[in-house]
Structure formats: C-alpha cells, structure tokens
C-alpha positions in Angstrom: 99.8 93.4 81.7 99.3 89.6 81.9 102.4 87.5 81.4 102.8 84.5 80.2 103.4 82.5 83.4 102.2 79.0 84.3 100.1 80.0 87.2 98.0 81.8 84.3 98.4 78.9 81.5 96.5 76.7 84.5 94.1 79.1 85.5 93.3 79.2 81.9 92.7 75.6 81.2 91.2 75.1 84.6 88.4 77.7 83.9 87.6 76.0 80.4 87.5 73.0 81.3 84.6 73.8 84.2 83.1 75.5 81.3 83.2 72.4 79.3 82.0 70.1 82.1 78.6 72.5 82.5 77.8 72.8 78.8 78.1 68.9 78.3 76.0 68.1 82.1 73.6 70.7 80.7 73.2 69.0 77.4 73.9 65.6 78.3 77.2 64.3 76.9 76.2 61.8 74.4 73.3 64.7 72.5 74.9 65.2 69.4 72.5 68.3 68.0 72.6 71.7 70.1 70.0 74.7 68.8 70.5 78.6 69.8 68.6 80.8 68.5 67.2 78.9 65.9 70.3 77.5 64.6 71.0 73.4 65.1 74.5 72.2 65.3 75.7 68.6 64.5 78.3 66.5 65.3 76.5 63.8 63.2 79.6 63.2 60.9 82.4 62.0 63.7 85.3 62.7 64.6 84.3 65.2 67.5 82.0 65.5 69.9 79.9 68.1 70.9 79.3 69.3 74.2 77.3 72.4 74.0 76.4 75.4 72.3 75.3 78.6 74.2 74.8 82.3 72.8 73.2 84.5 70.5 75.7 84.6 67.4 76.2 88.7 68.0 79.6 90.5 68.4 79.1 91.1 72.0 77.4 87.5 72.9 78.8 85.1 70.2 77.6 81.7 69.6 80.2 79.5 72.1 80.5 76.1 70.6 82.2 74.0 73.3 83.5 70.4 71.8 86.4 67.7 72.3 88.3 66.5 69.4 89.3 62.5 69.4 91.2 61.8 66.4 94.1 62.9 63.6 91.3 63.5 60.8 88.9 66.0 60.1 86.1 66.4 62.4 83.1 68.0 60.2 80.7 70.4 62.0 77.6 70.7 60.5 75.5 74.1 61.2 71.6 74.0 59.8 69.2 77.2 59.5 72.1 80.2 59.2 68.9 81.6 56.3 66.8 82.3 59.6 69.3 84.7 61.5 68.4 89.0 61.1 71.2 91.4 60.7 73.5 90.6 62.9 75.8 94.3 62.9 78.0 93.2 59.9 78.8 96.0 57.7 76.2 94.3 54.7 72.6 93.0 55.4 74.2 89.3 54.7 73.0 86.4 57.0 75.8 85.1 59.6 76.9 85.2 63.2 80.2 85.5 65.3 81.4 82.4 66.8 83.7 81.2 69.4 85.0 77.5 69.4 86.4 76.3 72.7 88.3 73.0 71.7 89.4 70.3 74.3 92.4 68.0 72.7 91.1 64.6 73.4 93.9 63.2 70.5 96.5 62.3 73.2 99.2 64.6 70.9 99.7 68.5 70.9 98.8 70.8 68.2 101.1 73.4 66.3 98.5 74.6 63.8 94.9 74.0 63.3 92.8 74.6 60.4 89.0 75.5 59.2 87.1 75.4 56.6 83.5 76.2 54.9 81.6 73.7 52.7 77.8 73.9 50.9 79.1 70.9 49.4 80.7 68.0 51.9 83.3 67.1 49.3 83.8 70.1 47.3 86.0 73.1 48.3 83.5 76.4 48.3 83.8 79.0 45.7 83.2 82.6 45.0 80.1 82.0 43.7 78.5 80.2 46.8 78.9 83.1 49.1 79.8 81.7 51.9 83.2 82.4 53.7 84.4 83.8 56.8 83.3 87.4 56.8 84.1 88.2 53.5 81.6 91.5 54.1 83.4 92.6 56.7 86.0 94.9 55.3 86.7 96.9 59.0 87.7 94.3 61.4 89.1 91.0 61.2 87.7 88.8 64.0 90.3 86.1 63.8 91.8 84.9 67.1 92.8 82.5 69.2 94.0 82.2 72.8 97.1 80.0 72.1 97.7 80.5 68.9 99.2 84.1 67.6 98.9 84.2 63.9 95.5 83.3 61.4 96.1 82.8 58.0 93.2 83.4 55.7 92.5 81.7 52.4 90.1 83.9 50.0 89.5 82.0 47.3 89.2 79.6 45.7 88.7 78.1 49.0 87.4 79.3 52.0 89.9 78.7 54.8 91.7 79.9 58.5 94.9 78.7 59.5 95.7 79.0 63.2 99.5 78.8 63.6 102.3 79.9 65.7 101.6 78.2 69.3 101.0 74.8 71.0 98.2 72.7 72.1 98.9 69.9 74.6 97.1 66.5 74.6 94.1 67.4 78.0 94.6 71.2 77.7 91.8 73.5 75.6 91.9 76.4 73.3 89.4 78.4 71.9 89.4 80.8 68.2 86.8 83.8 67.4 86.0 84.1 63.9 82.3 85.4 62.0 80.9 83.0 59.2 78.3 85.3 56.8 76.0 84.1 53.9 74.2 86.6 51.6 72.7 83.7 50.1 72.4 81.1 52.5 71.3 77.6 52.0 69.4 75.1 54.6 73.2 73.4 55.6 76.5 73.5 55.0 79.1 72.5 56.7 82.7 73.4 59.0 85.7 71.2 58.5 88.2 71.0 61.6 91.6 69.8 61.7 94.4 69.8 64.3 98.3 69.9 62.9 97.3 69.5 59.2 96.0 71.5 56.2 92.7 72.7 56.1 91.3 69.4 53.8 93.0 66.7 52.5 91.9 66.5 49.1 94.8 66.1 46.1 95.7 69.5 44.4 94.8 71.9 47.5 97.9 74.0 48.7 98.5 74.0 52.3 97.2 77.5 53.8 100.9 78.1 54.3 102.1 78.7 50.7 98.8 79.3 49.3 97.5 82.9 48.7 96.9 83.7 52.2 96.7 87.6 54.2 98.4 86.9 57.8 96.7 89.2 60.6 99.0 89.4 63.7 96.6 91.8 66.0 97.0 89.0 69.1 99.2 91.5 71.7 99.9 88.7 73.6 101.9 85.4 73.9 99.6 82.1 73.3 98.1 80.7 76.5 98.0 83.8 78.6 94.3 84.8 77.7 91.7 83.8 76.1 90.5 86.3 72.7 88.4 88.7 73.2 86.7 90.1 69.9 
C-alpha cells in the first residue's frame, strides 16, 4: 500500500516535472499547437501554455496533454479534428478519445478545486443537443480522476462540466486528471475551458458545480498526492 508520505508527494512532483521539461524541450516551449494522431491542440486563446502533447487518445495510451497554468482566469484549450478519430473502445461507435492533463501551477497560489468544461460555441455553455460532453456514452466506467484531488463532480446538463475537489495544489507543484471527451456528431473545433479554485465558467446565471445537479464519484482509494490515476 502507498502512504501518503512526503518522500512520495516529492517523488511525485519530481517525476512530473522531468516529464514536463522533455515534452516542452521536445516541442520547443514557446509552440503553441501540438498534433497526435491527427488531432491539433491550441493554446492560441491564453491564459496557459502548452508544453506538449504525446499519445494515441486510447484507454491504455491516452492523449497526455502536458501544460502550465499562469493566471486566476480561464485558460481555454482548443482541440481541432476530434471528426477524424475511429472507434476508440467506447461502448457506442461515437468519435472521442481518453485524455490525461498533467497541469503545473505557474499562478504563485494553491488550488482546492479545479474545474472543466466543453464548448462548440466559445461563449455559450453546450447543450444536449450538441453532443458533446465528457463520455456521456459510456454508461460502464467513469474515467474521472485525479492524483491530488479525491472527488469529481459531474454536471450533465445543461452544461457539460467536471469538478475536481477535495485536495490541494501548491503554487510549483503539478497534478494531472483522466477523463474521455466523445462526439457522435463532431464538429471541426470546439473548445475546453480550465479553471483553478473557481466554477467551471463565469458567466451570470450558471450554478457552481457544487450545488448544481451534479453525480459525485469517489472511486480514488487513495489520499491526494500519493499517486498519480491510473484509468
């Protein structure tokens, strides 16, 4: 059994950050668009950078998305040619891939909670009716983890949204989330908002994931920092 000591808490953080320093030397740190397996990843918005992407979007060899966030706001991670991807062993013939975001915290303040969402449209939540979401086909298995945080809280509709609460995030230290995005219709871009210790978008009206209609999933058998997910 691995404990939650501090010997493992720095083994953990010094392994990612290695990882980190080979995707961005390997991409060049200031390249803003990554491509895997025919799909293009952007950082073009702000408010993050993006240091690498590696993978092939499957269960057992995910897309790892390797990036630094630098501010309070939401960083918006824009994902192009999802409509290109086969099957990818979901429990539908829907387009989508698994993916795992290793995040360094480059906002000099820790994080309690942090939040994601899916857009078609930049500055309209999604709906039923666009079909995108975060694995809405997969009834079986709920890939929703994170190494330092313990609880995901997902909103169905009528917005597509994870919460990642229940652990901490020092300023310099990384953590990194596994979740599935699917599409059975999928369009040429859409778009992944980001942000650390605050709801999932700030636009008037929308309930924080907290009190909104949410389904908590508490599968993480151990404390946060001790290792990293593994589905």
């Amino acid at each position: 059994m691995i404990r939650d000591s501090r010997a493992v808490k720095q083994c953990l953080v010094r392994t990612m950050a290695a990882f980190l320093a080979v995707l961005a030397s390997a991409g060049g740190l200031g390249a803003e668009t990554f491509v895997s397996r025919g799909v293009e990843f952007s950082d073009e918005l702000g408010g993050f950078r993006l240091l690498g992407v590696t993978g092939q979007g499957t269960k057992y060899d995910p897309f790892i998305v390797a990036e630094e966030m630098l501010g309070p706001g939401t960083a918006v991670l824009v994902i192009r040619g999802l409509g290109g991807l086969t099957h990818q062993g979901f429990t539908t013939p829907a387009q989508g891939f698994r993916i795992r975001k290793v995040v360094l915290n480059g906002t000099g303040r820790a994080w309690r909670q942090f939040d994601l969402e899916l857009r078609e449209i930049l500055d309209e939540p999604s709906s039923y009716a666009d079909g995108l979401s975060f694995d809405q086909v997969q009834i079986v298995e709920r890939p929703f983890t994170s190494d330092r945080f313990i609880f995901s809280n997902e909103l169905r509709e009528p917005y597509d949204g994870v919460q990642f609460s229940g652990g901490v995030v020092p300023a310099g230290d990384v953590v990194s989330f596994n979740f599935a995005i699917t599409d059975p219709t999928p369009i040429p871009e859409f778009y992944l908002m980001q942000t650390a210790s605050g709801p999932v978008a700030a636009i008037p009206g929308v309930p924080d994931l907290q009190v909104a209609r949410v389904r908590q999933h508490t599968d993480v058998e151990v404390p946060p920092g001790s290792r990293p997910g593994t589905r």
